[in-house]
Backbone as numpy.savetxt, mean C-alpha at the origin, in Angstrom:
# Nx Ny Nz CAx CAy CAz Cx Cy Cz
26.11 25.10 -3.74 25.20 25.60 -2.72 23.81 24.98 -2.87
23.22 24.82 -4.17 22.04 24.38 -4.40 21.96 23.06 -4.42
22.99 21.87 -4.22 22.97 20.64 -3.71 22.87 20.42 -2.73
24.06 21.42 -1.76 23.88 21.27 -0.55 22.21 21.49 0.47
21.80 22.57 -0.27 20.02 22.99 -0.04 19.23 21.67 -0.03
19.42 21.02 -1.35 18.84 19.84 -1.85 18.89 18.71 -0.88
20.36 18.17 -0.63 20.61 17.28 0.40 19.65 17.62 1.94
20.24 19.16 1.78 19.80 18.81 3.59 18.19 18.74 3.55
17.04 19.10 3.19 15.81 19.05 2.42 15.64 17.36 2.17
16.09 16.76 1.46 16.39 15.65 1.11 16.12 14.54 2.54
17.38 15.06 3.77 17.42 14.25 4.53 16.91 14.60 5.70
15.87 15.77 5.52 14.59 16.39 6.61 13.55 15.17 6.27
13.64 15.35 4.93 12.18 14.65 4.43 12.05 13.37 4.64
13.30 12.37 4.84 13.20 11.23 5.04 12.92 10.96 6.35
13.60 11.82 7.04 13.55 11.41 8.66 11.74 11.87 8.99
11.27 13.03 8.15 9.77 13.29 8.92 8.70 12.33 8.44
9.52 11.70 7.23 8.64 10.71 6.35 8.44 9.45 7.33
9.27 9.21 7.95 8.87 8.37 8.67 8.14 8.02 9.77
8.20 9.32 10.25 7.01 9.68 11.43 5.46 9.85 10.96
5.26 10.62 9.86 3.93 10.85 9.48 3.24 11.27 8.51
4.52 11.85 7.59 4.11 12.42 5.92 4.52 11.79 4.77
3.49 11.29 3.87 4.33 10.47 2.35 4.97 11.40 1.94
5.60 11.06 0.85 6.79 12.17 0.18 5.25 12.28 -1.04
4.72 13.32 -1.86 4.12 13.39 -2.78 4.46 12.20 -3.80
5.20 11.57 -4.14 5.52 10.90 -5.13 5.18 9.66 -4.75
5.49 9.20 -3.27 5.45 8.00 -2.59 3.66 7.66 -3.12
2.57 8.27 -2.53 1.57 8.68 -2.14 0.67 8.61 -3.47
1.29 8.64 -4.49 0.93 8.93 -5.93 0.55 7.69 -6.43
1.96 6.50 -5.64 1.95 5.28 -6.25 1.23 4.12 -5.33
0.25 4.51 -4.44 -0.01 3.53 -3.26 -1.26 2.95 -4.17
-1.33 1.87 -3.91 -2.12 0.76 -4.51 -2.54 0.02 -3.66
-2.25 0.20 -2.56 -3.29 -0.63 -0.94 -4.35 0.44 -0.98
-5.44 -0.10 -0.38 -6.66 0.27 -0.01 -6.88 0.87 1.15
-6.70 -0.86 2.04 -6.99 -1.25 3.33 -6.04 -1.20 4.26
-5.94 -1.12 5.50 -5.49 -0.93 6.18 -5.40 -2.37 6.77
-4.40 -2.94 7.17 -3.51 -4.47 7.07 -4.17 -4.86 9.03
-4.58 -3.79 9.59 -4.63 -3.96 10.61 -5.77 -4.13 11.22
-6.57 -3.10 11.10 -8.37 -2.83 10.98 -8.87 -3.35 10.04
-8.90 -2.94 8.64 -9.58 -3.40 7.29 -9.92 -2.43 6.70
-10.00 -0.97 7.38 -10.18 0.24 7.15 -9.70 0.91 6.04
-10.16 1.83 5.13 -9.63 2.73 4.28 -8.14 3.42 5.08
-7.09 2.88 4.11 -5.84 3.92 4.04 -5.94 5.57 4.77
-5.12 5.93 5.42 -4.93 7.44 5.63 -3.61 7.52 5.07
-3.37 7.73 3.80 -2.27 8.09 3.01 -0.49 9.19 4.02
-1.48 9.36 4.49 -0.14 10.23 5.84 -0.14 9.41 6.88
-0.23 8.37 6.89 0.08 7.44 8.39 0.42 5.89 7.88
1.63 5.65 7.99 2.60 4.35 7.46 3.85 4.26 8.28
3.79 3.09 7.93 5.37 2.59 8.86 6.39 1.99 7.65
7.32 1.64 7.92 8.55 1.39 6.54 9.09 -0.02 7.38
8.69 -0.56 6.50 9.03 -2.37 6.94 9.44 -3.60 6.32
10.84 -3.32 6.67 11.69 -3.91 5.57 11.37 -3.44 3.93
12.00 -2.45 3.91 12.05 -2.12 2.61 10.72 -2.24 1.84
9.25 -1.81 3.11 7.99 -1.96 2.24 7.44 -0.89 2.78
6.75 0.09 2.06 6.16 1.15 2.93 4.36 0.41 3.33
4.22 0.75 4.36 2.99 -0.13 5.13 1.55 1.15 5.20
0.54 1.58 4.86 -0.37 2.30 4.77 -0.92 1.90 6.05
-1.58 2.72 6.68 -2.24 2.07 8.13 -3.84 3.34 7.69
-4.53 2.93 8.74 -5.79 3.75 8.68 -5.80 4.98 10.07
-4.86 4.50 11.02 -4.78 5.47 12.30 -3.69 5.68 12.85
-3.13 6.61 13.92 -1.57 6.03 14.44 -1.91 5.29 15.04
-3.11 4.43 16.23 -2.92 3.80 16.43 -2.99 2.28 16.52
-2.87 2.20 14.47 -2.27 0.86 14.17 -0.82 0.71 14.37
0.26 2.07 14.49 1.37 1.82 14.28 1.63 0.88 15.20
1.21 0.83 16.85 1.84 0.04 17.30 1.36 -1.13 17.80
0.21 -1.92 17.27 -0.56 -2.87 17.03 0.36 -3.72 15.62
0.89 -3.01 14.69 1.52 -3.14 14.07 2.89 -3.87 13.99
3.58 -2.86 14.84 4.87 -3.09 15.16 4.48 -4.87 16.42
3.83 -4.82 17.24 3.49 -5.66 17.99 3.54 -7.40 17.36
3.34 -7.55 16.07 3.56 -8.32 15.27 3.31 -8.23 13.98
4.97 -7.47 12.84 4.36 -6.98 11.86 4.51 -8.12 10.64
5.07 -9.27 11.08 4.85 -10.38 9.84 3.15 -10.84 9.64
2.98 -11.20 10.93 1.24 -11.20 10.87 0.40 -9.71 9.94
0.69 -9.12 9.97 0.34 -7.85 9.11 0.74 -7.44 7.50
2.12 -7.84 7.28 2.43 -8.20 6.24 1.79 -8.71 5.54
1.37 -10.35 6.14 0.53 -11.41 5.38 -0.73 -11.02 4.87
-1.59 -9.93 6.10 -2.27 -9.85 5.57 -2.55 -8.31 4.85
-1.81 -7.62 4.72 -1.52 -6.85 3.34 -1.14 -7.81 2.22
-0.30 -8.54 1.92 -0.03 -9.15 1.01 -1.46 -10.06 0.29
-2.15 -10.35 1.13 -3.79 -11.11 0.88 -4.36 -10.02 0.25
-4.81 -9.10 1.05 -5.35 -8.18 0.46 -5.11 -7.50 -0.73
-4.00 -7.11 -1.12 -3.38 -7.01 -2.03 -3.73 -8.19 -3.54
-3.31 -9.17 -3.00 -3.95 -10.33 -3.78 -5.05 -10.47 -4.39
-6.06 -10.27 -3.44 -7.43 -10.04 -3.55 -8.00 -9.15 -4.55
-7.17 -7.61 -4.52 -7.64 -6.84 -4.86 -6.90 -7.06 -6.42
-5.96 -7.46 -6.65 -5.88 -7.53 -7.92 -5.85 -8.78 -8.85
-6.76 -10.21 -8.17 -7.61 -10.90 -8.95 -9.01 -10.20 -8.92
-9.78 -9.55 -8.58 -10.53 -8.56 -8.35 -11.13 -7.77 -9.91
-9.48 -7.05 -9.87 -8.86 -5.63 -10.97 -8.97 -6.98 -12.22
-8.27 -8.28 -11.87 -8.05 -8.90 -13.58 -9.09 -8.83 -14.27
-9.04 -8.77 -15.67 -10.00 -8.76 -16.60 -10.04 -10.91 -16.67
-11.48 -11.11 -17.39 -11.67 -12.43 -16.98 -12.13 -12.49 -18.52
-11.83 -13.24 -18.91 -12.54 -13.59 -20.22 -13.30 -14.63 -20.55
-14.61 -14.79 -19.95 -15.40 -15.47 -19.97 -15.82 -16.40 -21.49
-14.61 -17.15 -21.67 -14.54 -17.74 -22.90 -15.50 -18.76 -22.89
-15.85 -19.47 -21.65 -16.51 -20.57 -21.54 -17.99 -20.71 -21.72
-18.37 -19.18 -21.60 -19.93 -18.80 -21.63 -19.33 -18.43 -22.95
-18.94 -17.87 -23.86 -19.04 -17.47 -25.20 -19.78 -18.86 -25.70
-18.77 -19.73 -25.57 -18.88 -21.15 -26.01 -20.59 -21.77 -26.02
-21.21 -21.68 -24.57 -22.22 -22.10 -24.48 -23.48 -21.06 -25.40
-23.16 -20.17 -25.51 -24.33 -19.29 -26.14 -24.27 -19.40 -27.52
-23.24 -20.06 -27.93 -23.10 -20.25 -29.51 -22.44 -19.59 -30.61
-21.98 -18.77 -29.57 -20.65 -17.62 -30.35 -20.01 -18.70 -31.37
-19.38 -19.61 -30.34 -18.34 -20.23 -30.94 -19.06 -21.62 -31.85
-18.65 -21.87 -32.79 -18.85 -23.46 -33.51 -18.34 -23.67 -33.87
């Protein structure tokens, strides 16, 4: 009985997930910022699922600016993305050590 609860719960949540609510867990792990469409800060409850990528948008109506051409959007989530985590890398400015005399 308590699987069956589970399942049907289970397959509410996917179908409303796709209209307009992260699952808590989803939401936990988002690491986009920006919004692929505007440039805008994320609204964590408004995404589209595209090809096996969940897509953060800033309004609903990026969804269908979105959908309108979503490889162009992709790309530039994937930039952004990029961006943001040469950004995050730590840099080890070995080359200035060198010049200040750290090193001999």
């Amino acid at each position: 009985m308590v699987v069956v609860v589970l399942l049907s719960a289970l397959a509410c949540g996917i179908a409303a997930s796709n209209e307009t609510k992260a699952p808590a867990a989803q939401a936990e792990k988002i690491q986009q910022k920006l919004c692929p469409v505007m440039g805008l800060d994320i609204d964590k409850d408004v995404y589209v699922d595209y090809k096996d990528r969940r897509v953060y948008l800033c309004c609903a109506m990026c969804r269908k600016k979105f959908a309108a051409d979503p490889e162009k959007y992709i790309a530039k989530l994937d930039q952004q993305l990029k961006e943001a985590s040469d950004k995050d890398s730590p840099k080890t400015g070995h080359s200035k050590h060198k010049r200040d005399g750290h090193h001999k």
